[in-house]
C-alpha positions in Angstrom: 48.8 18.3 133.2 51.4 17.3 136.3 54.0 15.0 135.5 54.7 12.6 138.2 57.8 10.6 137.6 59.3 7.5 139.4 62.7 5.6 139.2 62.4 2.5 137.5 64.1 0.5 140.0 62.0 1.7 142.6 59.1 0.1 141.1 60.7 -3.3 141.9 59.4 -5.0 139.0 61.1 -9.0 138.6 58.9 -10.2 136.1 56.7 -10.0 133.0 53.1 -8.8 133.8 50.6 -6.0 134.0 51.4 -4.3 137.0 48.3 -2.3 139.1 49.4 1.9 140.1 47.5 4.4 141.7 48.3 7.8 142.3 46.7 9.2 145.6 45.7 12.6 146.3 46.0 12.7 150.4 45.9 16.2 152.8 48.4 16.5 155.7 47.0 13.9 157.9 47.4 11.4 155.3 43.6 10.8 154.9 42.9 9.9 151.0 41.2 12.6 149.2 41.1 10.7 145.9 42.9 7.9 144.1 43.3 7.4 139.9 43.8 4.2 139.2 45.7 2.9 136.6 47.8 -0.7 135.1 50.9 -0.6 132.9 52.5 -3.5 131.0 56.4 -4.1 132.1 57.3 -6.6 128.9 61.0 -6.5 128.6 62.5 -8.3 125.3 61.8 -12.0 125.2 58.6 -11.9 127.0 56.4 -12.4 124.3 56.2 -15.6 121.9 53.2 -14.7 120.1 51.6 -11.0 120.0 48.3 -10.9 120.7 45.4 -10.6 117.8 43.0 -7.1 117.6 40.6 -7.2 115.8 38.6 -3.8 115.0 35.6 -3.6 113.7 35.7 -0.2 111.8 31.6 1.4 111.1 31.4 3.7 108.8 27.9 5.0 109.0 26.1 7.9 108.2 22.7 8.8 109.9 20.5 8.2 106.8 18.5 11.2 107.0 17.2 11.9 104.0 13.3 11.6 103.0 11.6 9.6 99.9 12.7 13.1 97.8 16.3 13.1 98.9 15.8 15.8 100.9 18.4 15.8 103.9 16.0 16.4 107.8 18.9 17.5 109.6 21.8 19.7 108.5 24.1 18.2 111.2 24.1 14.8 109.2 26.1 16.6 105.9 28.2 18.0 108.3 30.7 14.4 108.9 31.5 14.6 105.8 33.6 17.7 106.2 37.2 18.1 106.6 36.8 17.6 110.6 34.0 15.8 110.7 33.6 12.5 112.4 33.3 10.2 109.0 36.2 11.7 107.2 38.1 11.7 110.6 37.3 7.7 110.8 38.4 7.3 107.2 41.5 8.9 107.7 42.1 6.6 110.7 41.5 3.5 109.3 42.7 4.1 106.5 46.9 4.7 107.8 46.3 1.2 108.9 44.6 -0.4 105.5 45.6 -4.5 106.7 44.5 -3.9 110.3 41.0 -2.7 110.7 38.1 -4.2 109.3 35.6 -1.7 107.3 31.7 -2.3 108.1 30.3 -0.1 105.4 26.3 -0.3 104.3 25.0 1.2 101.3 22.8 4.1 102.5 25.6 5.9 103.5 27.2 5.8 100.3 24.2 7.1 98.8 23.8 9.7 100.9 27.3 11.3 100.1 26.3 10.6 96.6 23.3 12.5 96.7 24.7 15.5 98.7 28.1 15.5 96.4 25.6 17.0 93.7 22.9 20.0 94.1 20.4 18.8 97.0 17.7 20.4 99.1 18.3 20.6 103.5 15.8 21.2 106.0 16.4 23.9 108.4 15.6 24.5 111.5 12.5 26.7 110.4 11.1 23.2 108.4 11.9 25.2 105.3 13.2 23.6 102.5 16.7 24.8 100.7 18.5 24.2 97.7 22.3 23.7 98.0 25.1 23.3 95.7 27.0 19.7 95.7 29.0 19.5 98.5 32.9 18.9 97.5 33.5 17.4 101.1 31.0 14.6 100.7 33.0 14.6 96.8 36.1 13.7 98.4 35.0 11.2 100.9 34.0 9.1 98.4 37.0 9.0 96.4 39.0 8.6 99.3 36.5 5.8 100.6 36.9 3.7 97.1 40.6 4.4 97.2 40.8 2.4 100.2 38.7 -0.3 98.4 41.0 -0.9 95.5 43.3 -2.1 98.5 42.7 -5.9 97.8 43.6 -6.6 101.2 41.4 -4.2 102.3 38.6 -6.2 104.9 35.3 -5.0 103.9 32.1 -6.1 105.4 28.5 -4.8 104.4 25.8 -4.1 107.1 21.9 -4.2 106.4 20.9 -0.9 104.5 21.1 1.8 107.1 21.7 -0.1 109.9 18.3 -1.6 110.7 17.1 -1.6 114.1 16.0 -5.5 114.1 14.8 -5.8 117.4 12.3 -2.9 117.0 11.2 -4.7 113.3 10.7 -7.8 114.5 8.9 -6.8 117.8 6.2 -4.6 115.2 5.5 -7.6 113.2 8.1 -5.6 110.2 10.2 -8.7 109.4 10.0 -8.1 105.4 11.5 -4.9 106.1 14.4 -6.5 108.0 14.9 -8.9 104.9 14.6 -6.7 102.5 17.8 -4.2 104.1 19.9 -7.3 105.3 19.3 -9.3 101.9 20.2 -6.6 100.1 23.0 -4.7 101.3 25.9 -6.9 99.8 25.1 -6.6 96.3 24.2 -2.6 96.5 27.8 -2.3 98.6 29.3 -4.4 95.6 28.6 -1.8 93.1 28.9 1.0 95.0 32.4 0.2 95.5 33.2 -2.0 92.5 34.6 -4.8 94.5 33.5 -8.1 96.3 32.6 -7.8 100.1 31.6 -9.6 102.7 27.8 -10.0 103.1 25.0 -11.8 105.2 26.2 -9.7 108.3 23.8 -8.3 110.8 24.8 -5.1 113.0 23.0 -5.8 116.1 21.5 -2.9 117.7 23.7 -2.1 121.0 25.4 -5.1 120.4 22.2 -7.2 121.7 19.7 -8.8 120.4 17.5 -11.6 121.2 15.6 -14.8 120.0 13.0 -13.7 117.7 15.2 -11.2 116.0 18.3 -13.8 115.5 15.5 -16.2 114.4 14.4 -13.7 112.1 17.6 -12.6 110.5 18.8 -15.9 110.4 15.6 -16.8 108.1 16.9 -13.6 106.2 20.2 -14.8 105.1 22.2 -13.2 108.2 25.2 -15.9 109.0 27.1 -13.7 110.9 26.3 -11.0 113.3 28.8 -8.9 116.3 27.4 -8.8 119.5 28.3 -7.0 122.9 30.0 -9.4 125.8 26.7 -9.2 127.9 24.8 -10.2 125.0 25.7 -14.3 125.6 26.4 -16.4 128.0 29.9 -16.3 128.5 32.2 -18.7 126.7 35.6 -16.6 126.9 35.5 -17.1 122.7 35.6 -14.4 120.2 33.5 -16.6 118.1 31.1 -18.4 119.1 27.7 -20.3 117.4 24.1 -19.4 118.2 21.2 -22.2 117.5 18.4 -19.9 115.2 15.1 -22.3 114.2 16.3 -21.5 110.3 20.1 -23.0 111.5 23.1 -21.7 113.4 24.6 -18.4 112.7 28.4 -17.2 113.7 28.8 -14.2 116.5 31.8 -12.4 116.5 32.3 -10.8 120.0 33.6 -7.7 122.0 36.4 -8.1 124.8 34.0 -7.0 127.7 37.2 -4.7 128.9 37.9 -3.0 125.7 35.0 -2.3 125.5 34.3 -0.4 128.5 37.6 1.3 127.7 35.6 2.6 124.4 33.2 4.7 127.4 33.5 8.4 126.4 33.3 8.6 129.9 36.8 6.8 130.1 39.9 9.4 129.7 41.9 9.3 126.7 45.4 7.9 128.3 43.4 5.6 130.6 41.8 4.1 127.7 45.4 4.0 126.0 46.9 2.0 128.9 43.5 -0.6 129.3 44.7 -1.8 126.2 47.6 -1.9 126.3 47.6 -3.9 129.7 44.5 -5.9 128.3 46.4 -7.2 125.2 49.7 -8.0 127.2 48.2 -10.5 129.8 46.7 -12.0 127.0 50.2 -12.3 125.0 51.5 -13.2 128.6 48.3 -15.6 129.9 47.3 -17.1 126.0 49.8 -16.4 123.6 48.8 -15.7 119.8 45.1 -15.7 121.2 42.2 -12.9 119.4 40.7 -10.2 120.8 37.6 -8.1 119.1 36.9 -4.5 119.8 33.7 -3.3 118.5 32.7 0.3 118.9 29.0 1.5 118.9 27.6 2.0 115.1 27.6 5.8 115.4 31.0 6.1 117.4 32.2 9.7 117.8 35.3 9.3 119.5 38.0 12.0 119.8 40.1 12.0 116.8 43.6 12.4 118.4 42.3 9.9 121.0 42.0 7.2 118.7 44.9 7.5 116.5 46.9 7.5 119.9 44.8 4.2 120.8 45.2 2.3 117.2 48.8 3.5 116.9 50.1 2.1 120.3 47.9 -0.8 119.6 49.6 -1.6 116.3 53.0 -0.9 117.6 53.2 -2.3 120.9 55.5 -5.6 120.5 52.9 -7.8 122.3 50.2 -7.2 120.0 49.4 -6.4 116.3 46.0 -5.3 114.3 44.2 -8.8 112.3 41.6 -8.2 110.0 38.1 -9.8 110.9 39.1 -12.5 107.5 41.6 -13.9 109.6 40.2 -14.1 112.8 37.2 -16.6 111.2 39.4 -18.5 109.1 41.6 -19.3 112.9 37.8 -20.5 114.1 36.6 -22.7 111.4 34.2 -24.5 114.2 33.2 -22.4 116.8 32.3 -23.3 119.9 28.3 -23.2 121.1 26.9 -20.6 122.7 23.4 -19.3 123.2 22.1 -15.7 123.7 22.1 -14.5 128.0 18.6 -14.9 129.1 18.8 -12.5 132.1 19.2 -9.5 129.3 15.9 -7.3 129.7 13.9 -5.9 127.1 14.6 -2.2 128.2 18.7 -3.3 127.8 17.6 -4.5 124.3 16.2 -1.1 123.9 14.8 -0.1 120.0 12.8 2.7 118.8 9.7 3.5 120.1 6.5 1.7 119.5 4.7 4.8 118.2 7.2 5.6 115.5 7.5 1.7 114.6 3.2 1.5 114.4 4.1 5.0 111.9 6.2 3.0 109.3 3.6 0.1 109.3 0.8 2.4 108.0 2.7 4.3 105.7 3.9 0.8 104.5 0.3 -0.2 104.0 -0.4 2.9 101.8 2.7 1.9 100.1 1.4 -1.4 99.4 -2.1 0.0 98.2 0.0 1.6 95.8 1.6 -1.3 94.4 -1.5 -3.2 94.7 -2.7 -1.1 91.9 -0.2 -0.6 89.5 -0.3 -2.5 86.3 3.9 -2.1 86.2 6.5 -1.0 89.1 6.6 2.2 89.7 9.9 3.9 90.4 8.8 6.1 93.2 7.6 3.2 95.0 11.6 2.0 95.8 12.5 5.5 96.8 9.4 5.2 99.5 10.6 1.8 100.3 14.4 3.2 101.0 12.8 6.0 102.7 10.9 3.8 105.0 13.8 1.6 105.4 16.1 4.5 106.4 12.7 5.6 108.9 13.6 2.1 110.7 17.6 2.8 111.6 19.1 2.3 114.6 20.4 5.6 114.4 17.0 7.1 115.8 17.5 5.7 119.2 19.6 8.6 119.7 18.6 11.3 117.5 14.5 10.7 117.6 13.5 14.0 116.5 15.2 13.4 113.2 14.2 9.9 112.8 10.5 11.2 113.6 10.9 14.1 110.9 12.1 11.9 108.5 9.5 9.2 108.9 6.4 12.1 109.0 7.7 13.9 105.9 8.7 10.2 104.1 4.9 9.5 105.1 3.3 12.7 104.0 5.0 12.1 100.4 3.6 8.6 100.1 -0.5 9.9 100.9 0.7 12.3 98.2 1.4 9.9 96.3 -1.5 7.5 96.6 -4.2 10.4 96.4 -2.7 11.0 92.6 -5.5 8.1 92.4 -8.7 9.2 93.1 -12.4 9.1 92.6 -14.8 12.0 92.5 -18.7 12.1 92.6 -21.0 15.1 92.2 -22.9 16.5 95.1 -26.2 15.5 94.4 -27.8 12.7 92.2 -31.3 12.7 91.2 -33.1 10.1 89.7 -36.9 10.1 88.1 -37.6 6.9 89.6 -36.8 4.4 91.9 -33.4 3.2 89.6 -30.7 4.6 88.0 -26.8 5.6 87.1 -24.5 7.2 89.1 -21.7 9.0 87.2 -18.4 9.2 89.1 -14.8 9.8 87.5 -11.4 8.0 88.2 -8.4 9.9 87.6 -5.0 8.5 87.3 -1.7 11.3 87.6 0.9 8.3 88.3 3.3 8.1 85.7 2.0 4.3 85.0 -1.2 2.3 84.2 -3.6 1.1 87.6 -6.0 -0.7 87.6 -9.2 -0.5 90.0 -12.2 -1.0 91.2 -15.5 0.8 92.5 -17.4 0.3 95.0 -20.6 2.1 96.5 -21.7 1.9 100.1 -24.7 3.4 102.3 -25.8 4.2 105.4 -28.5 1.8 105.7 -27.0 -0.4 103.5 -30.3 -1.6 102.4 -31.7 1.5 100.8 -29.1 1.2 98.1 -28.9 -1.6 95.5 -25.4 -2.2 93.7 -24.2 -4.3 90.8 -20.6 -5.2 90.8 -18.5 -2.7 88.9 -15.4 -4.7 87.0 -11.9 -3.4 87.8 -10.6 -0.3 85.3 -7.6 -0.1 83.4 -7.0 3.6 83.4 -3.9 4.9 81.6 -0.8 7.3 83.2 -2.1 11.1 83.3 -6.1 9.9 82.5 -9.6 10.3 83.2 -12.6 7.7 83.5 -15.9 8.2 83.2 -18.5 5.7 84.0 -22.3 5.1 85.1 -23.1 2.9 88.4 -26.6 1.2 88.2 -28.2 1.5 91.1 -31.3 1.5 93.4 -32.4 3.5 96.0 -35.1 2.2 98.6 -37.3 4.6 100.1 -37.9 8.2 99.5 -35.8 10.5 102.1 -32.4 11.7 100.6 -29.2 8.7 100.8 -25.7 9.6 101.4 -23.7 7.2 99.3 -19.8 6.6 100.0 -17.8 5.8 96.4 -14.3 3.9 97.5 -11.8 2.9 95.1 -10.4 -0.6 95.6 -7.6 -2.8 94.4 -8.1 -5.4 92.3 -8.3 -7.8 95.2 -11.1 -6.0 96.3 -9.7 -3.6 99.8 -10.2 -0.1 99.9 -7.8 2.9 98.3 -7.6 5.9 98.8 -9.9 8.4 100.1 -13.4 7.8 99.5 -16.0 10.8 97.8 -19.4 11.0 99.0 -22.7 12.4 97.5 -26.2 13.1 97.7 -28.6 10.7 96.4 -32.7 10.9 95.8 -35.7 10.3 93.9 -38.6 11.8 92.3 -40.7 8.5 92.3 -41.9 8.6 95.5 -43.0 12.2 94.7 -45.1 11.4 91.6 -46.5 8.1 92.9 -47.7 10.8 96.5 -49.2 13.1 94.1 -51.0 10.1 92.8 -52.5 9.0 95.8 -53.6 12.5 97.1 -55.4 13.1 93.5 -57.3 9.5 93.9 -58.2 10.9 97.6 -59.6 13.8 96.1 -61.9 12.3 93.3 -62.4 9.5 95.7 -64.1 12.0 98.6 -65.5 14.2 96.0 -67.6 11.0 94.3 -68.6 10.2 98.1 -69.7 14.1 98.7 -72.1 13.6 95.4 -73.3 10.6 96.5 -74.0 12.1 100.1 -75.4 14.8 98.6 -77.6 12.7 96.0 -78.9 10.4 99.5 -80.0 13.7 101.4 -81.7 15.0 98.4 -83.3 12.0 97.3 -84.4 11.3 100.9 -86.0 15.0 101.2 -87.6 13.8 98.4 -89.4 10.8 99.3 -90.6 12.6 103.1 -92.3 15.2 100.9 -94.3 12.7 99.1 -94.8 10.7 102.3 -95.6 14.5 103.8 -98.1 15.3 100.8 -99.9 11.7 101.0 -100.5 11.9 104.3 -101.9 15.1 104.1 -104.5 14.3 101.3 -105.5 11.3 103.7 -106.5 13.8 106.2 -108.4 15.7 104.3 -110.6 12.7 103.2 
């Protein structure tokens, strides 16, 4: 790069400030080709009474791409674990400045490393599944993760379990699914790390969300959220309350111009400089005031970049890294805000409606499941996780992952549901007009269910049911039983058998059969026989008439002949 350097005293610089530059690029007439602008902070000792206050939020999250079997969609996603990957990169970051960022960890990720620190199966790029020794990267980010937790000034706050996209949830009617990940994610972040954390926080999607989904996490426990500038109307606070229908909640958020200098689109030294100018007017402007900086969940900024960045900011004499703990114990009552109304719903953004209608069916087969199950099932809460990890705002950027996962995480639950099942034979004849229909229930879940049947047909009036009780069948069984039924008429029936929960709703795949009688048969047979002797009597009897009547004109014949011979 060119080096372009000026004598300080021909900058002319009397007082304390942020000063505006520009370096112009100009041909021979003078005309401007281009200009870069820049500011810079002249700040000589003395300037400064009190150093202004950064707070940076610090994610670490890991795309949670891995299905109900643990088995990881994308390659790419083990890959930031590695020694120059973009997770161990961050840790090693934050982690030279344990007192001045503030950790937002969320328990999916941990599991994840977990799961590919020992032998795991990946999904390549041919849909084939692999089996791969524990990776000692994913090992070692771990340790090094919970050595930074014993730090007991370490901030630590937990995000809902794998970063759910709430605006998507609430807007597909999936609001027990937004509970369950935001309820939860403190205690599993607890134990994982073996320390207290912060909890009831929300990661808002893009930084924005809007009523319905603050209402909704608010009803969920969430007391404190981090949204982007735009997302409110603007108060000038760091921390500000929102008015939910379940009570207020607290919103920590971003300087607007820190953040754009967070753009990947925004050079490394120019970013440098935005801060430092930022923070010096506001040492200069509003001494000792805070500032938040909070980069998107799946940041991937350049490594040297941002040690540059978080060095300068924690050395520069105007301002000095504050964990998020002190920043709300300095705003004990914030000041009212409310969320900006003019924010559209493509800025809010979320996954697409398709995918979301996806989880909501597999989560109905899920439930079906439970439904019948006489205890919990453990495969049931790694479908759940699944689903939950199917809902994560990480999609919005990698959707062909996030639609493997949820199609594979959906596939395994049918699978699991159809180890339930009913089964008919193909054709059921009875001698009359009633009888039994065998059909078998089989149970391969590992625990009891319990069931009911039901029989259906098309006319529903040629068949005649009587309620079957529900079945206990036992894990790895078989049940036999006999239907009574009726069948109407004499053409052949096709019957439908459903399983259904004990409330009475379908499982499962239905079987279907044949159904007829022989009744109608006999009872024919019957009638044509009667015909016969019937028509056969009147024959005799015709025959009998004629003869008799032959009979009586030959006398009449005979008599009148004798006459005429008198």
């Amino acid at each position: 790069p060119y080096a372009l350097s000026i004598p300080f005293d021909r900058l002319r610089l009397n007082t304390p400030g942020v000063y505006y530059a520009a370096v112009e690029i100009t041909d021979f007439d003078g005309s401007v080709l281009a200009t870069v602008p820049t500011s810079f902070p002249w700040m000589p000792d003395g300037s400064v009474t009190k150093p202004t206050k950064v707070t940076w939020f610090w994610p670490l999250f890991a795309p949670p791409g891995t299905d109900a079997e643990e088995v990881v969609v994308d390659p790419e996603f083990a890959a930031e674990f590695g020694r120059d990957g973009r997770l161990h990169r961050l840790l090693d970051i934050g982690a030279a400045h344990p007192d001045g960022v503030s950790w937002v960890l969320e328990p999916s990720t941990q599991t994840f490393a977990t799961a590919m620190s020992q032998p795991h199966a990946v999904l390549d790029g041919s849909q084939s599944v692999t089996e791969q020794a524990g990776d000692v990267n994913a090992a070692a980010w771990l340790d090094r993760l919970r050595q930074v937790a014993t730090n007991p000034a370490a901030d630590i706050t937990a995000a809902g379990y794998a970063v759910p996209d709430s605006t998507s949830q609430v807007a597909a009617g999936l609001t027990g699914d937004l509970v369950l990940a935001t309820a939860t994610a403190g205690a599993q972040v607890t134990e994982q790390l073996w320390r207290s954390v912060r909890s009831n926080f929300t990661w808002a999607p893009a930084g924005n969300l809007n009523q319905p989904t603050l209402n909704a996490l608010r009803s969920a426990g969430a007391t404190l959220t981090a949204l982007a500038p735009e997302s409110i109307d603007d108060t000038g606070e760091p921390v500000v309350t929102l008015a939910t229908d379940a009570g207020s909640t607290t919103a920590v958020v971003a300087d607007p111009l820190l953040q754009k200098a967070l753009s990947p689109a925004i050079p490394a030294g120019s970013a440098q400089q935005q801060f430092l100018s930022v923070t010096a007017l506001a040492a200069l402007n509003d001494p000792g005031s805070p500032v938040v900086v909070i980069p998107p969940a799946y940041w991937q900024p350049n490594p040297t970049a941002l040690e540059s960045l978080i060095q300068a900011t924690a050395t520069a004499p105007w301002s000095r890294l504050s964990p998020l703990s002190s920043l709300l114990a300095e705003a004990p009552n914030p000041p009212a805000s409310s969320l900006a109304p003019t924010i559209p719903n493509d800025r809010i953004g979320g996954l697409p409606a398709a995918h979301m209608a996806g989880i909501d069916i597999a989560q109905a087969e899920l439930r079906s499941i439970g439904a019948i199950t006489r205890v919990p099932d453990a495969a049931s809460a790694d479908f759940r996780s699944a689903l939950l990890r199917s809902a994560s705002t990480a999609w919005r950027t990698e959707p062909q992952a996030g639609g493997v996962l949820l199609s594979r995480t959906a596939a395994q639950i049918t699978a699991e549901r159809d180890l339930v099942r009913i089964s008919s034979s193909g054709i059921v004849t009875f001698p009359g007009a009633q009888g039994r229909v065998p059909v078998t229930i089989s149970n391969d879940l590992a625990v009891p269910v319990m069931v009911g049947v039901n029989l259906s047909a098309e006319p529903a009036y040629r068949l005649q049911t009587q309620p079957v009780a529900p079945i206990e069948v036992a894990p790895g069984q078989r049940v036999s039983l006999e239907v009574q039924v009726g069948i109407v008429g004499s053409e052949p029936l096709s019957v439908t058998s459903q399983l259904t929960t004990p409330s009475g709703e379908p499982y499962g795949q239905p079987a279907r059969f044949q159904l007829q009688t022989t009744a109608y048969t006999r009872v024919a047979s019957w009638v044509v026989g009667v015909a016969a002797a019937i028509l056969t009597v009147l024959v005799i009897v015709g025959i009998t008439r004629r003869i008799r009547a032959q009979h009586h004109l030959d006398v009449q014949r005979r008599s009148d002949e004798a006459a005429a011979d008198e």
